[in-house]
N, C-alpha and C positions, 0 to 999 in steps of 0.2 A: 161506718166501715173503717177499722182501723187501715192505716197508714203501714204501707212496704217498705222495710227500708231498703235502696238499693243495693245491688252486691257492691263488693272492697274495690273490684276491680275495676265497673262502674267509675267509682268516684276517683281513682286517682286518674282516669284517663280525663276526664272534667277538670281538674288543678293545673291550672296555668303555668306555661314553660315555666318561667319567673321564677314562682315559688320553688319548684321543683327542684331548678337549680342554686336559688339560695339555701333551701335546706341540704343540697347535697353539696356546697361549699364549709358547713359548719362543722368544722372537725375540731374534737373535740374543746366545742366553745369558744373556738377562734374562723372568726370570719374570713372565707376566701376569696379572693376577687382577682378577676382580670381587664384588662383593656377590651378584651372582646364585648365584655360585660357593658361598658362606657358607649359603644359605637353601639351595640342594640340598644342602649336606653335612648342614645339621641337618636337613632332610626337614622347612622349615616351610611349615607351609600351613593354610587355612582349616579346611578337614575334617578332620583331625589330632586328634583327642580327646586323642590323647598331652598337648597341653601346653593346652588349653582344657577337660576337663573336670572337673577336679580341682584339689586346691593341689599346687602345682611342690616338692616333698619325695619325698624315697627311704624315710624312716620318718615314719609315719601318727601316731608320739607328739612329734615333733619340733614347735613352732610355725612358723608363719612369719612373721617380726618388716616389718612395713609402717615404714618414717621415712618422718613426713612434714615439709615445709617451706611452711608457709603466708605470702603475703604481700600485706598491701593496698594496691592500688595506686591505688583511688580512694574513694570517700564519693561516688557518686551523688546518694542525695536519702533525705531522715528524714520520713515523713511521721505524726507525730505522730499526728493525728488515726483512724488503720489502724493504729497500732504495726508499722510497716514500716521496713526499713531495707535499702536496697539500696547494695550494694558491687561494686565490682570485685576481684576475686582470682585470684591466681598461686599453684594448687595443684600441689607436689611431693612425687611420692611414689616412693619407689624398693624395692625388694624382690627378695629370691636364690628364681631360678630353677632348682632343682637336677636340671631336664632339656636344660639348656643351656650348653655351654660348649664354644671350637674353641681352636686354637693358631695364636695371629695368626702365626708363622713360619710357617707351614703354606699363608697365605692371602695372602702379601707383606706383612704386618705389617697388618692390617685387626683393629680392637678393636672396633670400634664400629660396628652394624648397626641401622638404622633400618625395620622394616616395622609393617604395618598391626596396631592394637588388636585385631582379632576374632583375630586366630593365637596368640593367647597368654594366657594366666589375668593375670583381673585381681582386686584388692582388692574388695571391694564397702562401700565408704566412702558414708557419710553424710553428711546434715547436719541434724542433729536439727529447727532450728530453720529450715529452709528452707522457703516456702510455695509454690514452683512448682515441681513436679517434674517438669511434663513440657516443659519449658521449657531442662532441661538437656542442651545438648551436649556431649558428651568430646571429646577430643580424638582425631582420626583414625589417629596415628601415638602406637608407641611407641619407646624405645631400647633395645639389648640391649648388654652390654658382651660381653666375650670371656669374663669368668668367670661369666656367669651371671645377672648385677644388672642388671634392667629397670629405665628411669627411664619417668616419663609423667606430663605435665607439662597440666593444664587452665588455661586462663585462661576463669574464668566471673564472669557478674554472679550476685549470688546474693539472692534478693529472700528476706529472714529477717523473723522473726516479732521484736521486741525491746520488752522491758520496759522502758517512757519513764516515769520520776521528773519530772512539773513540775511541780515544788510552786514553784521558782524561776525559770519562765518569763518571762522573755526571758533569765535569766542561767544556767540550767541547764547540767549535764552530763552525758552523758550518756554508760551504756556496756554494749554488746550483745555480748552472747554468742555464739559459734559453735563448736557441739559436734559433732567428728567421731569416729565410732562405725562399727562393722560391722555392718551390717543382719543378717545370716546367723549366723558363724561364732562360736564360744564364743572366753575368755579363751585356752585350751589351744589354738584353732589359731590363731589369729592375734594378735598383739600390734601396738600402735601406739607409736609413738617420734617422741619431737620433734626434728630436725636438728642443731637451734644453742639456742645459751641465748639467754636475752631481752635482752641487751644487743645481739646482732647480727639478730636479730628484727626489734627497733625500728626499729635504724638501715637497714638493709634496707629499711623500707615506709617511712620518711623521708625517704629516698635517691629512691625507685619514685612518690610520690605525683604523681598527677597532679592533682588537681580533690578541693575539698573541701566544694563544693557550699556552703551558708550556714554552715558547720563549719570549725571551725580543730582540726586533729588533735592530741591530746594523747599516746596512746601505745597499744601494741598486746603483748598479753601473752599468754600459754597455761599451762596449770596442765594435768599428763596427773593423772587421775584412775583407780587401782585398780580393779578389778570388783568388784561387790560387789551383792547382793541382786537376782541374775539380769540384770543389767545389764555389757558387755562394759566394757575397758577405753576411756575417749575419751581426746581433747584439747580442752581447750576452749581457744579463743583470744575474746581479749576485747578489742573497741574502745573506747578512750576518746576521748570529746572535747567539747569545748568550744564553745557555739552565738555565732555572732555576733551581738551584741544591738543592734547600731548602727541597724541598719531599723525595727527593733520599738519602742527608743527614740524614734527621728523620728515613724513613723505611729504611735505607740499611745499611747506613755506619756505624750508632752510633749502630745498633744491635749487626752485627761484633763484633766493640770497646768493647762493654759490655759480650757479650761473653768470648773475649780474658781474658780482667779482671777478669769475672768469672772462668775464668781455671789456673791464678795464683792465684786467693784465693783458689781453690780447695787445696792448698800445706797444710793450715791451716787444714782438716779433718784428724782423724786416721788413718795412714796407715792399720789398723788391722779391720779385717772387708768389708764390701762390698759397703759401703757408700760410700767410693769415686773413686771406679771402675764407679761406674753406672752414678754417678754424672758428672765426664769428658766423659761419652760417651754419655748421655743424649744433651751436650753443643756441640759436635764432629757433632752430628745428625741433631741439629739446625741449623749447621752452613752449610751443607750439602744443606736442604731445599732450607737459599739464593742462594747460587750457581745455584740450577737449577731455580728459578725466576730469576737472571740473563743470565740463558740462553736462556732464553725467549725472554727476551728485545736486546740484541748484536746481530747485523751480524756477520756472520761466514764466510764473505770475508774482512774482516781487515787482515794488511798486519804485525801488530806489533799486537804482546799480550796486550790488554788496561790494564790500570794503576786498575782498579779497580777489574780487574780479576785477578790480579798479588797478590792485595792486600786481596781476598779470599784464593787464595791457600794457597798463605804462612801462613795467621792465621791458615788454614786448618791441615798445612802441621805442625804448630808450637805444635797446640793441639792432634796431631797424636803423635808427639815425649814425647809430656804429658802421654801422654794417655800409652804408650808403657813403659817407665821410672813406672806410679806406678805399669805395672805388673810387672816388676825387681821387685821391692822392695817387692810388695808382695810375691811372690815366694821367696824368700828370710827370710821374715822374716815364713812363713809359715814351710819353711826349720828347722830354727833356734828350733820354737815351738815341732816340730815333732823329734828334737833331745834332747831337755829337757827332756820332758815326756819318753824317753828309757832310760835317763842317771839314772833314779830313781831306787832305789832297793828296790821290792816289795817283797823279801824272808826273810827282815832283822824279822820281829814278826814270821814268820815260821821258823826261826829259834831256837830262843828264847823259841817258843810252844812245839819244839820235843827237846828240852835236860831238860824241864821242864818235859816231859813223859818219857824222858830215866831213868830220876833219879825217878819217883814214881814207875815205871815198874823195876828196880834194887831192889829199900828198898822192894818192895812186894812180889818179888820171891824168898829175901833169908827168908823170914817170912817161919816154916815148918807149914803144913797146917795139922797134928796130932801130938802129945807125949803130955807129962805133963808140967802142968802149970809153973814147976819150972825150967825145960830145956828152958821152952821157956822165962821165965823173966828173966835166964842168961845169953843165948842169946840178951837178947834184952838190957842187959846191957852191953855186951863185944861190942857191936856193935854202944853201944851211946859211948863206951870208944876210938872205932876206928874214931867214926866224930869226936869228940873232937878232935885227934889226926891230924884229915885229914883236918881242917878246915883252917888251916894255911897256909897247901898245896894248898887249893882248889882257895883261895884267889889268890895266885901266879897263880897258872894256869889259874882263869878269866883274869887278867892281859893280863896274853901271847894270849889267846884266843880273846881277844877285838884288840890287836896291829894286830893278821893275820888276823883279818875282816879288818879294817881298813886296812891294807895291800893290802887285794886283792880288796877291793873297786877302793883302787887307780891304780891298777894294772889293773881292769877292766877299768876303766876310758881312762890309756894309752893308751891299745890298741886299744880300741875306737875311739878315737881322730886319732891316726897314720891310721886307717881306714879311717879316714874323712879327711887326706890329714895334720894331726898334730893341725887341730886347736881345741882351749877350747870351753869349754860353752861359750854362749851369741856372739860368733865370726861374725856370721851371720846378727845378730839383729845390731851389729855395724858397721859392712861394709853398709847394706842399709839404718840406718842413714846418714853415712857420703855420700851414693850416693845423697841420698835425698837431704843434704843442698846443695853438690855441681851442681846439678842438676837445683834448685830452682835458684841459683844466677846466674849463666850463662843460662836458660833459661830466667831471666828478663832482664838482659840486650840484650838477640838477643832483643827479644820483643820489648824494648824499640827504639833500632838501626833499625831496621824492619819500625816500624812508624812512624819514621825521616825520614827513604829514601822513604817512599810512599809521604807522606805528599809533602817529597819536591817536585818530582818530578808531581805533582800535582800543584804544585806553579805556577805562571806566567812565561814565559819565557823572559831571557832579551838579 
C-alpha cells in the first residue's frame, strides 16, 4: 500500500521552533541573531536550579577561585566620634561558570550576554567590617562571557566600623580596614584573588577619586590572607590618609594660643581692684567651652590621652594657677590696705579740742561772778601777772607734752606690729609685689616649655 504524504501544513507545524526561527533570521543570506537567541540556547531563566543552586563546577573537589578588584572612589565622611567610616566603592568580581558556555560563530559572533543577578550563582562575599547590612544594594545585572566567566560589578557606599588612632589629632592619620571574606563556603570551595598588584590598585582609585571629604588620600593597599584557625581565606584592603588640619588649626588651636597669651598680659592690669580677677576668669571660662567642643568630636575609646587634649588641660591647668596666684596677691594686698587705715590716729584734733576747753573752762571759773569792779580788775591783774610768769613753764611743758604723744604713737605702733607677727607698714603690699614678679617669670617660661613639648610632640616621627 503505497505511502501518504502528509499535507504542507502538517509538516511545518512538526519543525522545530529553532529552525523556524533561524530560517526566518536569514535575510537575504546574512544571518540574524539576538541575545534572546543566546538565553534560549542555554535555557537561562529564573527558576533554573541548574545554574542558582549550587557552585557552577562539574567536580564537587574542584574550588571555585572568586578575583576580585576593589576600588575607592570617594571618602565620604570619618566620623570619629562612632568610629565610622563611610566610602564609596567599585566592587569587581569575576568567576568560571562551568554550566555555561556557546559558540559566538554559532550566534553572529555574540560573546558577551548581559542578564539578571537572580539566574545565575553568585559568591557570597562579605565585608567583615561593615555596619549596615540591610542597607546593601547589588547590582541588578550581571555579565556572562561566551566561555563561561561572569563579571558583576557593585558600586556601593559602604558605612564600616574603623579603628581611629588620635593620639595626634588635628594631625592624625588614619587607616581602615576592609575585609572581604565568604560568609558560607570553606577554603576547599571557594578561594578569593586580588586582580592587579598595588601599584595599579593605587593608581586606579587615584585616577577614580572623587570627593575627599576633610581627607587628603594617601594610598589604598590589600594584603590576601591564608585560612587558618576556621576562618576562610580574605583580602583586606586598606585606606590610608591624611586629615586636613587647616580648620581645626584656625577654630581650635590658635583660640587656645590666644587665650594663653591673653592671660600673661593679664600680669600688665592693677592688682587693685576687680578688673583682673574677672578678666582671667572670663579667659579660664572660654577655654572651658573648647574642651567640651572637643569632647564632642574624640572617642572615648583611645588607649593614650591625644596630644591636643593634653595640650587643653595644661593651658587649662596653666590659667587656673593664674587665676589662684592673683587671689594671693589680692588678699594680700587687701590685708596691707585694712592695716594702713587702723595704723592712723583719729584722736590727735580731739585731743588738741579738749585742753583747748580745759584751759577756757580754768580762766572762766576762777573769774568771781559778783564783788566790786576793783576786786575784780586786781584780780584780773595778779592773774595776767601769773601767765606772764607761767608762760615759760608752759612752753617747756608743750615740749614734754608733744615727745609723750609721739611716744605713745610709736608705742602704739610696736605693739601693733608684734600683734601682726613684728612686721611694718607696707610689709604686705611688698611681699605680693615680689610674689607677683616672681610669679609672672616662672609662669612664662613653663608656658613657653609647655609649647615646645606639645608642638614637638606633634612633629613628624622619624
Amino acid at each position: 500500500m503505497p505511502t501518504q504524504n502528509p499535507p504542507d501544513d502538517l509538516m511545518t507545524t512538526q519543525n522545530p521552533p529553532d529552525d523556524q526561527d533561524s530560517a526566518a533570521r536569514k535575510v537575504s543570506g546574512k544571518q540574524v541573531c539576538s541575545f534572546h537567541d543566546v538565553v534560549v540556547h542555554l535555557d537561562l531563566r529564573e527558576d533554573n536550579r541548574l545554574y542558582t543552586a549550587t557552585r557552577p563546577v562539574l567536580d564537587h573537589t574542584k574550588s571555585t577561585e572568586v578575583t576580585m578588584d576593589v576600588s575607592l572612589i570617594a571618602i565620604i565622611d570619618v566620623i570619629e566620634k562612632d568610629l565610622k567610616f563611610i566610602s564609596n566603592m567599585w566592587i569587581l568580581m569575576q568567576w568560571e561558570n562551568e554550566h555555561i558556555s556557546w559558540d559566538p560563530s554559532e550566534f553572529c559572533g555574540i560573546e558577551l550576554l548581559t542578564i539578571p543577578t537572580e539566574w545565575l550563582w553568585k559568591p557570597d562575599l562579605v565585608i567583615e567590617e561593615r555596619l549596615e547590612m540591610d542597607k546593601v544594594v547589588p547590582s541588578p545585572y550581571v555579565s556572562v562571557h561566551c566561555n563561561g566567566t561572569v563579571y558583576a560589578l557593585n558600586k556601593e557606599v559602604v558605612v564600616s566600623t574603623c579603628r581611629m588612632n588620635v593620639y595626634k589629632f588635628p594631625f592624625d592619620t588614619q587607616s581602615c580596614d576592609l575585609t572581604f571574606s565568604s560568609g558560607i563556603y570553606d577554603p576547599e570551595e571557594l578561594q578569593l584573588k586580588a586582580a592587579f598588584n598595588l601599584a595599579a590598585t593605587r593608581y586606579f582609585s587615584v585616577m577614580m577619586m572623587r570627593t575627599e571629604y576633610d581627607w587628603m588620600f594617601q594610598n589604598f593597599s590589600y594584603v590576601e590572607i591564608n585560612a587558618s584557625d576556621f576562618r576562610p581565606n580574605r583580602i583586606v584592603y586598606t585606606v590610608t590618609m591624611n586629615r586636613k588640619a587647616v580648620l581645626y588649626i584656625v577654630n581650635f588651636l590658635l583660640p587656645v594660643l590666644c587665650f594663653l597669651c591673653l592671660d600673661m598680659a593679664s600680669f600688665l592690669i592693677s592688682d587693685r581692684g576687680g578688673e583682673k580677677l574677672s578678666f582671667k576668669v572670663t579667659v579660664l571660662l572660654a577655654v572651658t567651652v573648647l574642651q567640651l567642643i572637643l569632647n564632642d568630636i574624640l572617642p572615648a575609646t583611645s588607649n593614650r590621652m591625644p596630644i591636643i587634649a593634653m595640650y587643653c588641660f595644661g593651658s587649662f591647668s596653666l590659667m587656673l594657677l593664674s587665676l589662684l596666684e592673683t587671689l594671693i596677691v589680692t588678699y594680700l594686698l587687701e590685708k596691707d590696705s585694712q592695716k594702713t587705715e587702723t595704723d592712723k590716729d583719729p584722736n590727735l584734733k580731739e585731743d588738741k579740742t579738749k585742753g583747748c576747753d580745759r584751759e577756757k573752762r580754768w580762766f572762766y571759773n576762777d573769774v568771781p561772778d559778783g564783788g566790786d569792779e576793783r576786786d575784780t580788775t586786781h584780780k584780773l591783774q595778779s592773774m595776767a601777772e601769773e601767765d606772764n610768769n607761767l608762760k615759760g613753764e608752759s612752753h617747756g611743758f608743750q615740749v614734754i607734752l608733744d615727745g609723750l604723744r609721739d611716744l605713745e604713737k610709736n608705742l602704739r605702733v610696736f605693739f601693733r606690729s608684734k600683734e601682726d607677727g613684728g612686721r611694718p607698714a607696707g610689709y604686705w603690699t611688698r611681699m605680693a609685689t615680689r610674689i607677683n614678679k616672681a610669679f609672672f617669670i616662672v609662669y612664662v617660661t613653663t608656658v613657653v616649655m609647655f609649647l615646645i613639648a606639645i608642638f614637638s610632640a606633634w612633629g613628624p616621627e622619624y
